[in-house]
PyMOL Python script that loads the backbone (N, CA, C, O; Angstrom):
from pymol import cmd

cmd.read_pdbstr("""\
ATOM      1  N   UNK A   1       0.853  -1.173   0.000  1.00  0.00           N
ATOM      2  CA  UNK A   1       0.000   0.000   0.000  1.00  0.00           C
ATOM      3  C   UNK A   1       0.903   1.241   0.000  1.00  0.00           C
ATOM      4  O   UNK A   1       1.879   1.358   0.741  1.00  0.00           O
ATOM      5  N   UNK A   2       0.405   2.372  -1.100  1.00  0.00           N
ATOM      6  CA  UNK A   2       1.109   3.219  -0.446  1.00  0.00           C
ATOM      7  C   UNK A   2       1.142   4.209   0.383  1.00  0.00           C
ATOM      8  O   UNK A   2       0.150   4.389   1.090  1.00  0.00           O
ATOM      9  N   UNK A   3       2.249   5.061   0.496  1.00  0.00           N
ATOM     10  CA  UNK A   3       2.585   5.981   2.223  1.00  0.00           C
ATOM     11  C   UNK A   3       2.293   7.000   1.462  1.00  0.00           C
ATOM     12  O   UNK A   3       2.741   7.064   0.318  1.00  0.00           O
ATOM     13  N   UNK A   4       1.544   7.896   1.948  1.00  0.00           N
ATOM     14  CA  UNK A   4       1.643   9.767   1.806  1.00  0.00           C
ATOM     15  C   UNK A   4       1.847  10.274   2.577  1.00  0.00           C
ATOM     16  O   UNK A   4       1.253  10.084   3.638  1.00  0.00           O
ATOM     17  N   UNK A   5       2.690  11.076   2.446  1.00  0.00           N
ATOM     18  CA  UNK A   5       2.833  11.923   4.142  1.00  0.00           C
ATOM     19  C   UNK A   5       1.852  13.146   3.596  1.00  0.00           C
ATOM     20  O   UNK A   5       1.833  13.196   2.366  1.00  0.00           O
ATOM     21  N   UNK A   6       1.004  14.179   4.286  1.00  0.00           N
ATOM     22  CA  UNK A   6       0.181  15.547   4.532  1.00  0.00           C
ATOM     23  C   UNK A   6       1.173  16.318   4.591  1.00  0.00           C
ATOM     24  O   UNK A   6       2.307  16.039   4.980  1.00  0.00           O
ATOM     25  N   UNK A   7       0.746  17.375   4.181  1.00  0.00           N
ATOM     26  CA  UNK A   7       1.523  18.747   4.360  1.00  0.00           C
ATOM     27  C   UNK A   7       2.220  18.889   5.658  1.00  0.00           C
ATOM     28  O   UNK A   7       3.441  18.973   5.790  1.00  0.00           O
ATOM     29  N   UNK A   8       1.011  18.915   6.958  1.00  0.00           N
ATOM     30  CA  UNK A   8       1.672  18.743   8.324  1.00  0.00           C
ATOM     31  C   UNK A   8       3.236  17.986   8.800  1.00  0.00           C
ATOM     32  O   UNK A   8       4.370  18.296   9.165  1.00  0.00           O
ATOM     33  N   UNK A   9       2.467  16.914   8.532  1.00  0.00           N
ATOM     34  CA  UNK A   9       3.718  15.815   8.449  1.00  0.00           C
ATOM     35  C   UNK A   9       5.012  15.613   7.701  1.00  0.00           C
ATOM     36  O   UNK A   9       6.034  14.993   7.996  1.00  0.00           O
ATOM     37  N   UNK A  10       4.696  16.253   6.746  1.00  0.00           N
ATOM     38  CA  UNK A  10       6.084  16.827   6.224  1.00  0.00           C
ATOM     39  C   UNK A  10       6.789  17.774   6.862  1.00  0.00           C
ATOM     40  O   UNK A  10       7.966  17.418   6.797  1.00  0.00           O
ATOM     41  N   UNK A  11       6.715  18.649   7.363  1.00  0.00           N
ATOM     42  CA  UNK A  11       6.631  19.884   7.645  1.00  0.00           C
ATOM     43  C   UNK A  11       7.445  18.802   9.077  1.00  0.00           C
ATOM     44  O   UNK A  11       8.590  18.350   9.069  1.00  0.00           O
ATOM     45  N   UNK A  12       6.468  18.656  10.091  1.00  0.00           N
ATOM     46  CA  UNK A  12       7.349  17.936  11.129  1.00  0.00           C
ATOM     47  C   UNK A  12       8.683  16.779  10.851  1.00  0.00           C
ATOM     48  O   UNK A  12       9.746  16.828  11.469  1.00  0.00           O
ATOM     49  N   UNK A  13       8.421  15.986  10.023  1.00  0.00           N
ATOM     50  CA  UNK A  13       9.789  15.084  10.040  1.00  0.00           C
ATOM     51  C   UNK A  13      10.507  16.103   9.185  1.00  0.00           C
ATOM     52  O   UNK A  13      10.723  15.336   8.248  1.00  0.00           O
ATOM     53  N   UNK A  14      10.907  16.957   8.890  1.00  0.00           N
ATOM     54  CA  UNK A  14      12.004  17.752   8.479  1.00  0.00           C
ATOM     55  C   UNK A  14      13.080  18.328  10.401  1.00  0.00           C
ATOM     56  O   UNK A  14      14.273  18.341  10.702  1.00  0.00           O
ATOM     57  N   UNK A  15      12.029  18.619  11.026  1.00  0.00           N
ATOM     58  CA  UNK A  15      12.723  19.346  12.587  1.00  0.00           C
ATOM     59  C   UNK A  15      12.664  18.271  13.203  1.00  0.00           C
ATOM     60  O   UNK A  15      12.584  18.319  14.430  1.00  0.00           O
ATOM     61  N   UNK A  16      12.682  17.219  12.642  1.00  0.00           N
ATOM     62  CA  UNK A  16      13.354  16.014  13.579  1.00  0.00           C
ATOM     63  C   UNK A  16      14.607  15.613  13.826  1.00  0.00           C
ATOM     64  O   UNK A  16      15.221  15.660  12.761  1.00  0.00           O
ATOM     65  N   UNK A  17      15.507  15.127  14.968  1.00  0.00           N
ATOM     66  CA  UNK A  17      16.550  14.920  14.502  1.00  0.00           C
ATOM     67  C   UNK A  17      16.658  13.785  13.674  1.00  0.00           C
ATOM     68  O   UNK A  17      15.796  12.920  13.514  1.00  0.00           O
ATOM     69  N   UNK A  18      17.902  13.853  13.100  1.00  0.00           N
ATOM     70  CA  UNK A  18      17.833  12.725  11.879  1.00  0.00           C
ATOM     71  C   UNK A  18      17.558  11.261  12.562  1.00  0.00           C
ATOM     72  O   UNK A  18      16.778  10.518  11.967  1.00  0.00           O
ATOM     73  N   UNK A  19      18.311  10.694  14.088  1.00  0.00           N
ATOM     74  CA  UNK A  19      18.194   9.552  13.996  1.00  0.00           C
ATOM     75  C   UNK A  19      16.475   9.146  13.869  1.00  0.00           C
ATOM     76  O   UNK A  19      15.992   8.157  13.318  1.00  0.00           O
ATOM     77  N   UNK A  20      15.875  10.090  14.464  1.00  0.00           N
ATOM     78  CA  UNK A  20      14.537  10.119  14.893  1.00  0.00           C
ATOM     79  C   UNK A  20      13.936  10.046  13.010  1.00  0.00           C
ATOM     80  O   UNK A  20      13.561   8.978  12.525  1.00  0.00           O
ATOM     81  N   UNK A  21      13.948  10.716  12.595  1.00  0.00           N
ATOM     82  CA  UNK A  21      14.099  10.830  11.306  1.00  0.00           C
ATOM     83  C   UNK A  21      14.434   9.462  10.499  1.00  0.00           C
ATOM     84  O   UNK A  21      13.502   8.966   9.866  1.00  0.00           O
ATOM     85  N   UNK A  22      15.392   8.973  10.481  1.00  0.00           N
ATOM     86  CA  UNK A  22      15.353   7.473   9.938  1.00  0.00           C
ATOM     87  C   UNK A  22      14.858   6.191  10.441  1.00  0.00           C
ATOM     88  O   UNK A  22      14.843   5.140   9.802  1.00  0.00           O
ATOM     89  N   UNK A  23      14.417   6.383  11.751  1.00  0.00           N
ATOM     90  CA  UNK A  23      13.625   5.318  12.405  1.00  0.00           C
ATOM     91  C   UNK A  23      11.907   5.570  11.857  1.00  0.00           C
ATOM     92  O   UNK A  23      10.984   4.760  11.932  1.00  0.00           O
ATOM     93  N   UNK A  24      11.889   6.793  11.376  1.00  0.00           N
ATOM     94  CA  UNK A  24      10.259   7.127  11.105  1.00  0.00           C
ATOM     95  C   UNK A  24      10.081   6.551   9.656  1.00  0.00           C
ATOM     96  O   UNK A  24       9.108   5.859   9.354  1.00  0.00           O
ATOM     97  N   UNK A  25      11.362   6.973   8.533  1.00  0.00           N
ATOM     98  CA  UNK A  25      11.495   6.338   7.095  1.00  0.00           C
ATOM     99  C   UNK A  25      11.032   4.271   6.796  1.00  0.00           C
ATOM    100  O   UNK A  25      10.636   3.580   5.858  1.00  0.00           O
ATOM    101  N   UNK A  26      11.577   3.978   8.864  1.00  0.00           N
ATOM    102  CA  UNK A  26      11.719   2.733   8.658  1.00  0.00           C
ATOM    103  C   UNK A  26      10.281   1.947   8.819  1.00  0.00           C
ATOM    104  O   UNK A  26      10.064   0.809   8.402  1.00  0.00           O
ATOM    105  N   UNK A  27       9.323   2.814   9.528  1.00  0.00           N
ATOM    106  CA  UNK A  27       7.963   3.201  10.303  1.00  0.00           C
ATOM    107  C   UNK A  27       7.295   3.275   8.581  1.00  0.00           C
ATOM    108  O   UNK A  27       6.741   2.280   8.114  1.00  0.00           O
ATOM    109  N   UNK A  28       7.402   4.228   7.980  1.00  0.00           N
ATOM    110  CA  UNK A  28       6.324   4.722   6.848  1.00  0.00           C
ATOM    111  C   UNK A  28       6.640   3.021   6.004  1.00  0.00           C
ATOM    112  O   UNK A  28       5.691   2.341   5.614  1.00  0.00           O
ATOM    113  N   UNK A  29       8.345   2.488   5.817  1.00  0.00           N
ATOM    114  CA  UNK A  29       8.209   1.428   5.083  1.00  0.00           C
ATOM    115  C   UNK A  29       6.928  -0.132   5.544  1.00  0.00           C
ATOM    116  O   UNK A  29       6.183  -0.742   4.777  1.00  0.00           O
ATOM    117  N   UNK A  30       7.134  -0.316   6.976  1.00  0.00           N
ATOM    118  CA  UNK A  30       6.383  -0.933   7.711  1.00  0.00           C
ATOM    119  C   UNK A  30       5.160  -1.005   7.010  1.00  0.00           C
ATOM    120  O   UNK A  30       4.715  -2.091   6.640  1.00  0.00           O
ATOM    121  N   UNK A  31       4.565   0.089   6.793  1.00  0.00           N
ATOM    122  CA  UNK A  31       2.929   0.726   7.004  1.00  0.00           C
ATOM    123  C   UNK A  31       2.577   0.485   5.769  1.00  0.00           C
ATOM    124  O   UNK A  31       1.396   0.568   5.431  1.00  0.00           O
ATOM    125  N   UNK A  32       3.944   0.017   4.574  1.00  0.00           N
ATOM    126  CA  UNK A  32       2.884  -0.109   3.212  1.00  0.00           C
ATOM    127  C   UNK A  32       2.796  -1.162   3.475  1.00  0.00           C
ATOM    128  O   UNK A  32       2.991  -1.379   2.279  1.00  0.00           O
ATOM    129  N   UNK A  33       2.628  -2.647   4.109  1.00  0.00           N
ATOM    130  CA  UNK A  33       2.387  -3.853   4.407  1.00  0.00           C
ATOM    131  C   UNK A  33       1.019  -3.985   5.307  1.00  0.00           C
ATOM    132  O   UNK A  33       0.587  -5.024   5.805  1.00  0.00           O
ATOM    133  N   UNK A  34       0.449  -2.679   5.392  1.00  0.00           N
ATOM    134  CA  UNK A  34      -0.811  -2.529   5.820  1.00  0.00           C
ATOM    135  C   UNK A  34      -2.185  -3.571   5.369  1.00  0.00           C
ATOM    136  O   UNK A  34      -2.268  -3.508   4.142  1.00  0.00           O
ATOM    137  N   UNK A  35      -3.119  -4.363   5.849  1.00  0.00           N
ATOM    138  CA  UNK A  35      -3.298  -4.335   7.260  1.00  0.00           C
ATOM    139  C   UNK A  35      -2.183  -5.496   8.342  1.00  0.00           C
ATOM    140  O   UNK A  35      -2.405  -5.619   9.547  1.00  0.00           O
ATOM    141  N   UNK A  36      -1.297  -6.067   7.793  1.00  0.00           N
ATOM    142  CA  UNK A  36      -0.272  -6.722   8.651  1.00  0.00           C
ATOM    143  C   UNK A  36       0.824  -6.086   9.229  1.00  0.00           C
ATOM    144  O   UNK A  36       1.924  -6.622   9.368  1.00  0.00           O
ATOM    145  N   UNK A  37       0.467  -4.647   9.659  1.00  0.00           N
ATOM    146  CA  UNK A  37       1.463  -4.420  10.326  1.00  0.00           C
ATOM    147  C   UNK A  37       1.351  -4.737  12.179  1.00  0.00           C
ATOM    148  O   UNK A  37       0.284  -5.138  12.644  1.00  0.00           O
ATOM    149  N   UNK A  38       2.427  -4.524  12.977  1.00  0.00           N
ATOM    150  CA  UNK A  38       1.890  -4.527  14.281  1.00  0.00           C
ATOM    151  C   UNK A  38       2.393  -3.429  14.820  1.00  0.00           C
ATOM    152  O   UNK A  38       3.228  -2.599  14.460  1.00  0.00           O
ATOM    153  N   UNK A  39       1.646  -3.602  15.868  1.00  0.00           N
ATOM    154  CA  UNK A  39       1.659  -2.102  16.700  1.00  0.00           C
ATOM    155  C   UNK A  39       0.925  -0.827  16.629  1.00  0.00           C
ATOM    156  O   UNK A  39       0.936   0.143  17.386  1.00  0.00           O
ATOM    157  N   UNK A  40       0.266  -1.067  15.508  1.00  0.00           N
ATOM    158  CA  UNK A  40      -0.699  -0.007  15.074  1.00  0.00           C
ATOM    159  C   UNK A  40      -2.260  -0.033  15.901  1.00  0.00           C
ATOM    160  O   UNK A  40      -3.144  -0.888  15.832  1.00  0.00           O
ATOM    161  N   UNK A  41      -2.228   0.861  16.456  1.00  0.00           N
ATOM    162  CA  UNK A  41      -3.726   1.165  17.207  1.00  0.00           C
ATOM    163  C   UNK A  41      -4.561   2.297  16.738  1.00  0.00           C
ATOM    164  O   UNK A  41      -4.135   3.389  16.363  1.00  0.00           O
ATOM    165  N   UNK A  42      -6.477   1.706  16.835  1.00  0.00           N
ATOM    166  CA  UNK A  42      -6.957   2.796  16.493  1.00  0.00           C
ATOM    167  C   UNK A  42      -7.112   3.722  17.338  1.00  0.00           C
ATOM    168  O   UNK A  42      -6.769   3.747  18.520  1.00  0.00           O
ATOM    169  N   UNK A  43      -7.676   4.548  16.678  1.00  0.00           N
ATOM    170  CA  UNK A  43      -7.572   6.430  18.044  1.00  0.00           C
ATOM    171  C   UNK A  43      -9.329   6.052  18.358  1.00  0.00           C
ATOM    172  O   UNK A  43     -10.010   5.197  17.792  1.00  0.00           O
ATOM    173  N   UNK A  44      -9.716   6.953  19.381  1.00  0.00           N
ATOM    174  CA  UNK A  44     -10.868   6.614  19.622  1.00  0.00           C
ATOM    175  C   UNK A  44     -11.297   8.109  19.548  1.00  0.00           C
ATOM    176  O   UNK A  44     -10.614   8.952  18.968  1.00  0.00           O
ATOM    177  N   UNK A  45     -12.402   8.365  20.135  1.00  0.00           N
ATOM    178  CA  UNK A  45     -13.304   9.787  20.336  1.00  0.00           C
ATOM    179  C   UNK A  45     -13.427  10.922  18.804  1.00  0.00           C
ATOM    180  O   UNK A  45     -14.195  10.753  17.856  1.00  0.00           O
ATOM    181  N   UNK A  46     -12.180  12.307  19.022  1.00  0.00           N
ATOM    182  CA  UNK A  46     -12.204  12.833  17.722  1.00  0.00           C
ATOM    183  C   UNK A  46     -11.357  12.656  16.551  1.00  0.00           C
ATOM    184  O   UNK A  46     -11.391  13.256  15.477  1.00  0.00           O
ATOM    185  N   UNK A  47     -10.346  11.427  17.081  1.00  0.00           N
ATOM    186  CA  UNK A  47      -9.825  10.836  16.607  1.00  0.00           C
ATOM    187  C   UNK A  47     -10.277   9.562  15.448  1.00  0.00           C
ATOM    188  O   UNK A  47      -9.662   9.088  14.493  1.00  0.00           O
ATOM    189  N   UNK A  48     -11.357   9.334  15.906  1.00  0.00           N
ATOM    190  CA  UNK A  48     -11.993   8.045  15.432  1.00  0.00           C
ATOM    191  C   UNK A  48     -11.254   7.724  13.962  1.00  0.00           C
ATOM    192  O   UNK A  48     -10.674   8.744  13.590  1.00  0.00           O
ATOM    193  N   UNK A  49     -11.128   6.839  13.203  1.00  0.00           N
ATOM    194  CA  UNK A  49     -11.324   6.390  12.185  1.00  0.00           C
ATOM    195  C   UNK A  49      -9.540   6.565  11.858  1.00  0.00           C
ATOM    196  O   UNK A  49      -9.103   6.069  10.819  1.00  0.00           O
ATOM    197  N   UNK A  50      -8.554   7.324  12.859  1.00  0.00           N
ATOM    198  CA  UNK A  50      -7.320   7.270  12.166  1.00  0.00           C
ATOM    199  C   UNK A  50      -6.442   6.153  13.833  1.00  0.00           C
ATOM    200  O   UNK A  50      -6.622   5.906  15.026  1.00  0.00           O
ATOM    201  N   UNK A  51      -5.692   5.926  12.905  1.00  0.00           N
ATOM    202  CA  UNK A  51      -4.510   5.294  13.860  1.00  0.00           C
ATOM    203  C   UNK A  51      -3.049   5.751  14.269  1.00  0.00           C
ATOM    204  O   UNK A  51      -2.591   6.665  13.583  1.00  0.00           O
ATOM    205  N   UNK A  52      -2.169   5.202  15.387  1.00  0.00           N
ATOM    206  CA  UNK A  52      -1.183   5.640  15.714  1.00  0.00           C
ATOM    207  C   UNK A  52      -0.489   4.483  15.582  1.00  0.00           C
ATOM    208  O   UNK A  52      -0.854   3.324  15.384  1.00  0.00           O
ATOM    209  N   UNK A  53       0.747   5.071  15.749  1.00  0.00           N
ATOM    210  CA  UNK A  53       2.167   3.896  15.582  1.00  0.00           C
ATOM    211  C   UNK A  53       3.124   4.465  15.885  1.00  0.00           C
ATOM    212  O   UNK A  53       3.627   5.346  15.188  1.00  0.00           O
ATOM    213  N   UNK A  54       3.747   3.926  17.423  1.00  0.00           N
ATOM    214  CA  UNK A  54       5.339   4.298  17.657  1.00  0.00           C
ATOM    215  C   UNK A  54       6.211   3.938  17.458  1.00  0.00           C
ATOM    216  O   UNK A  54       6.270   2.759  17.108  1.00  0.00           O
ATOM    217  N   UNK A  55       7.446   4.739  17.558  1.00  0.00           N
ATOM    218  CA  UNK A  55       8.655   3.954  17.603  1.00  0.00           C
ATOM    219  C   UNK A  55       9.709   4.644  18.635  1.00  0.00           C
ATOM    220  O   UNK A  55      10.094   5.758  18.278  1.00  0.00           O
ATOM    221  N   UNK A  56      10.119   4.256  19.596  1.00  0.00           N
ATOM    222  CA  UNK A  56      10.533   5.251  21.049  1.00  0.00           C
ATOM    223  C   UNK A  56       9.467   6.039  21.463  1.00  0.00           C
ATOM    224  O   UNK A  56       8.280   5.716  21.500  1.00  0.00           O
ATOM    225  N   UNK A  57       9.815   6.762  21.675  1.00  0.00           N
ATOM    226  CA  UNK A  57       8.946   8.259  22.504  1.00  0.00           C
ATOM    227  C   UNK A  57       8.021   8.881  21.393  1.00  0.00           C
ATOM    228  O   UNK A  57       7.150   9.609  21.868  1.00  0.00           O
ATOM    229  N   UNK A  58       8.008   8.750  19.892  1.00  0.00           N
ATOM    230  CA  UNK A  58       7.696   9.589  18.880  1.00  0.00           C
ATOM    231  C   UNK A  58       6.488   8.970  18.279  1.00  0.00           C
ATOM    232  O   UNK A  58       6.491   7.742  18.360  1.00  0.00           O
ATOM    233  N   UNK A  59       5.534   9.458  17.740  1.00  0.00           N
ATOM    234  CA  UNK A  59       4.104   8.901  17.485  1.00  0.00           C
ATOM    235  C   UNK A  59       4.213   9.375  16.634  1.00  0.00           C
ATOM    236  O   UNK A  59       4.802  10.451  16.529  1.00  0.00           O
ATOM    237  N   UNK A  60       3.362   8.365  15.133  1.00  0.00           N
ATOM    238  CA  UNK A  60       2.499   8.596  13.786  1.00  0.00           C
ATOM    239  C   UNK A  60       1.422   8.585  13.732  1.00  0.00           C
ATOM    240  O   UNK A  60       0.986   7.499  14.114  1.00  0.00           O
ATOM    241  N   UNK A  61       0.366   9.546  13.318  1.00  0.00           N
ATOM    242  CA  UNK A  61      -0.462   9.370  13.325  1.00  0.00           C
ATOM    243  C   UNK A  61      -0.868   9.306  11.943  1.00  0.00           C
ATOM    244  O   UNK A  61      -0.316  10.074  11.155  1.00  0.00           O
ATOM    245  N   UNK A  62      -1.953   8.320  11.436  1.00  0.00           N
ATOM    246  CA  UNK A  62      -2.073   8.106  10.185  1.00  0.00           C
ATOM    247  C   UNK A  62      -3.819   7.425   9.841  1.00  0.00           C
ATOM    248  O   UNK A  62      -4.588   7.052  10.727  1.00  0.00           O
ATOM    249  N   UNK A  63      -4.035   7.413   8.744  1.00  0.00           N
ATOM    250  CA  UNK A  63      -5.527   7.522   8.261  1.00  0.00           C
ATOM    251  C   UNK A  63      -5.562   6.456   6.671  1.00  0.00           C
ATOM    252  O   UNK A  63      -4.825   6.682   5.712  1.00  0.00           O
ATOM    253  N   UNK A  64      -6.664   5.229   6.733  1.00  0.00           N
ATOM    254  CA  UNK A  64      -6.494   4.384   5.391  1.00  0.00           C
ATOM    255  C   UNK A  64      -7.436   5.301   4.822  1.00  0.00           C
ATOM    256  O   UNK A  64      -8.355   5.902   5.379  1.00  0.00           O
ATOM    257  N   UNK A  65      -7.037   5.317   3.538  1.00  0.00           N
ATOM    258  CA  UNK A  65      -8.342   6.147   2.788  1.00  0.00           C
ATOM    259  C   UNK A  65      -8.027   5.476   1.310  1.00  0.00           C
ATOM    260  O   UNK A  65      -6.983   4.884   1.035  1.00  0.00           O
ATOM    261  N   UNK A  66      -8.720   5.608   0.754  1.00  0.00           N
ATOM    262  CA  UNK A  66      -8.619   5.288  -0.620  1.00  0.00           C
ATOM    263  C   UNK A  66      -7.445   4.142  -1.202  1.00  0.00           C
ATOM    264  O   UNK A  66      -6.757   4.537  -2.142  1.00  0.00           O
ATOM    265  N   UNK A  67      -7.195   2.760  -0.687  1.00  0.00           N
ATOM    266  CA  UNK A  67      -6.117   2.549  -1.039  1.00  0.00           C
ATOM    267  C   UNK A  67      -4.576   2.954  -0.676  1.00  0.00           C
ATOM    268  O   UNK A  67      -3.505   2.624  -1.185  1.00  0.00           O
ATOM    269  N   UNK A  68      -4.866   3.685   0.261  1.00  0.00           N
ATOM    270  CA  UNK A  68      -3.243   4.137   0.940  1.00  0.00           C
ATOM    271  C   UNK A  68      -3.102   4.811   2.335  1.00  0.00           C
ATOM    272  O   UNK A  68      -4.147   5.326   2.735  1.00  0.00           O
ATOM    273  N   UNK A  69      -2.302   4.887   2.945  1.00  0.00           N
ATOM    274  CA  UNK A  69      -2.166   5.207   4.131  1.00  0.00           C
ATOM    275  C   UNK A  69      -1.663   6.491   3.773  1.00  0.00           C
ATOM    276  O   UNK A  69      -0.742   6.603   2.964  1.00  0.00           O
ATOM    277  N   UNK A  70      -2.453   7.904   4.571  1.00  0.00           N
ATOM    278  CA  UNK A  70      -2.222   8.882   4.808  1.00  0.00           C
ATOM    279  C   UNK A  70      -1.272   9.480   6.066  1.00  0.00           C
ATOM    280  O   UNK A  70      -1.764   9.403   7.192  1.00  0.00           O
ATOM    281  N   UNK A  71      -0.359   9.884   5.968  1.00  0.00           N
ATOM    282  CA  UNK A  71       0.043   9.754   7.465  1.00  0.00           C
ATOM    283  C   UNK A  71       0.107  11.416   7.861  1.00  0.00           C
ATOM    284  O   UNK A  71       0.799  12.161   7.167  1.00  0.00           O
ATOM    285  N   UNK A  72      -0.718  11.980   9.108  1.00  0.00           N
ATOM    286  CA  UNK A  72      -1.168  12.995   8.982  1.00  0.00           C
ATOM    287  C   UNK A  72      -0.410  13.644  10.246  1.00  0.00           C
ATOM    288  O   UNK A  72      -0.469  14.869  10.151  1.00  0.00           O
ATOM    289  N   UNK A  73       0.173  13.293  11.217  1.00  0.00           N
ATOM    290  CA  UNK A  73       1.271  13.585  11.898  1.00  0.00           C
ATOM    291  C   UNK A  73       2.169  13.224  12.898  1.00  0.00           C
ATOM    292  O   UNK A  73       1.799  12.549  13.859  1.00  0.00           O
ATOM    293  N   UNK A  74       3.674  13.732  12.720  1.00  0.00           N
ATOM    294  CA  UNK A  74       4.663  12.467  13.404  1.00  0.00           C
ATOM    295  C   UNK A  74       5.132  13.615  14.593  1.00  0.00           C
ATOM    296  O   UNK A  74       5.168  14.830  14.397  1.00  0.00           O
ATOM    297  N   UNK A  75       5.381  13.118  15.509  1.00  0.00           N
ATOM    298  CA  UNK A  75       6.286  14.398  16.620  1.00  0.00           C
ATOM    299  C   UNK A  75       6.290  13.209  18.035  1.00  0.00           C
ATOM    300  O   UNK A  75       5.961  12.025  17.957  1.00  0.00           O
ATOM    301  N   UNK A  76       6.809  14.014  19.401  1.00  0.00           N
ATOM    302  CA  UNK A  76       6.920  13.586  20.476  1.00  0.00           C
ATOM    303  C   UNK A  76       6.259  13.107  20.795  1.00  0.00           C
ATOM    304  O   UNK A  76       5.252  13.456  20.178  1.00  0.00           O
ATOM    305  N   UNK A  77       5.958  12.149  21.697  1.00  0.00           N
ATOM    306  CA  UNK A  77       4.734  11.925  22.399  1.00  0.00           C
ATOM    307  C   UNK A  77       4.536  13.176  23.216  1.00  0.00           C
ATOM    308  O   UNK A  77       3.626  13.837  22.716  1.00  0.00           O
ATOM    309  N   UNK A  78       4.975  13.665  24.135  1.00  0.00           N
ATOM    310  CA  UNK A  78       4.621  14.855  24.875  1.00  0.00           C
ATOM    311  C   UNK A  78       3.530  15.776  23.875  1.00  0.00           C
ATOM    312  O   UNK A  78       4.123  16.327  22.947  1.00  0.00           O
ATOM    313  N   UNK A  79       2.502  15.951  23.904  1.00  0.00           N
ATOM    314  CA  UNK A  79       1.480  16.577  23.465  1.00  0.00           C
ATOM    315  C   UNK A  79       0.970  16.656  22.109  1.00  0.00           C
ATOM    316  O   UNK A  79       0.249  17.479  21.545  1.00  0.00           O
ATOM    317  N   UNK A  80       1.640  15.385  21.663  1.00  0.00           N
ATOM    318  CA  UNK A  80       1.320  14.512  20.425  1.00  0.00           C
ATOM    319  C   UNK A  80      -0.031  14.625  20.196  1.00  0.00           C
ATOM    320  O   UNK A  80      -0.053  14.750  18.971  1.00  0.00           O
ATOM    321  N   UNK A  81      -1.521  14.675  20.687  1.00  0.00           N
ATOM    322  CA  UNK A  81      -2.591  14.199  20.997  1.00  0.00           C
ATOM    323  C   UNK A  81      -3.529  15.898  20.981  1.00  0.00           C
ATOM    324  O   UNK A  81      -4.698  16.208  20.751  1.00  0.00           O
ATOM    325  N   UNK A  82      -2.464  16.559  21.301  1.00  0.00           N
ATOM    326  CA  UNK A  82      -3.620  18.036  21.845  1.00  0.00           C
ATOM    327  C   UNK A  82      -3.549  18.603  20.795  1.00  0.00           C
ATOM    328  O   UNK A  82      -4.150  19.664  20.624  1.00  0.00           O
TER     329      UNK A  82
END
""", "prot")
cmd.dss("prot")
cmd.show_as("cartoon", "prot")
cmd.util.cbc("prot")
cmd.orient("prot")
């Protein structure tokens, strides 16, 4: 399947540091093997309908739509959510 990253999400994995940064490249490869990936959970409430996926401290958040995984934003966990 394939990966899109959103405007947002671009925008954030650029001010990442790089290692953080190539562990996320390794994350988006994961995600085109969608729905067999693991670790992926859905969001609940206004979240509904998209999912998350970590790797250390740093969260993806991402959305199936049409044949591909949207991935709509990556950053810290610290206030990842608000």
């Amino acid at each position: 399947m394939e990966v899109v990253l959103g405007e947002e999400a671009q925008e954030e994995l650029i001010h990442l540091p790089p290692s953080v940064n190539a562990r996320m490249l390794e994350v988006f490869k994961r995600l085109e093997s969608w729905p067999s990936v693991s670790g992926a959970k859905a969001l609940k409430g206004d979240l509904s309908g998209q999912y998350r996926i970590r790797t250390g401290d740093y969260r993806i958040r991402f959305k199936v739509e049409q044949g591909r995984i949207l991935v709509l934003q990556v950053g810290h966990r610290d206030g990842f959510y608000e």
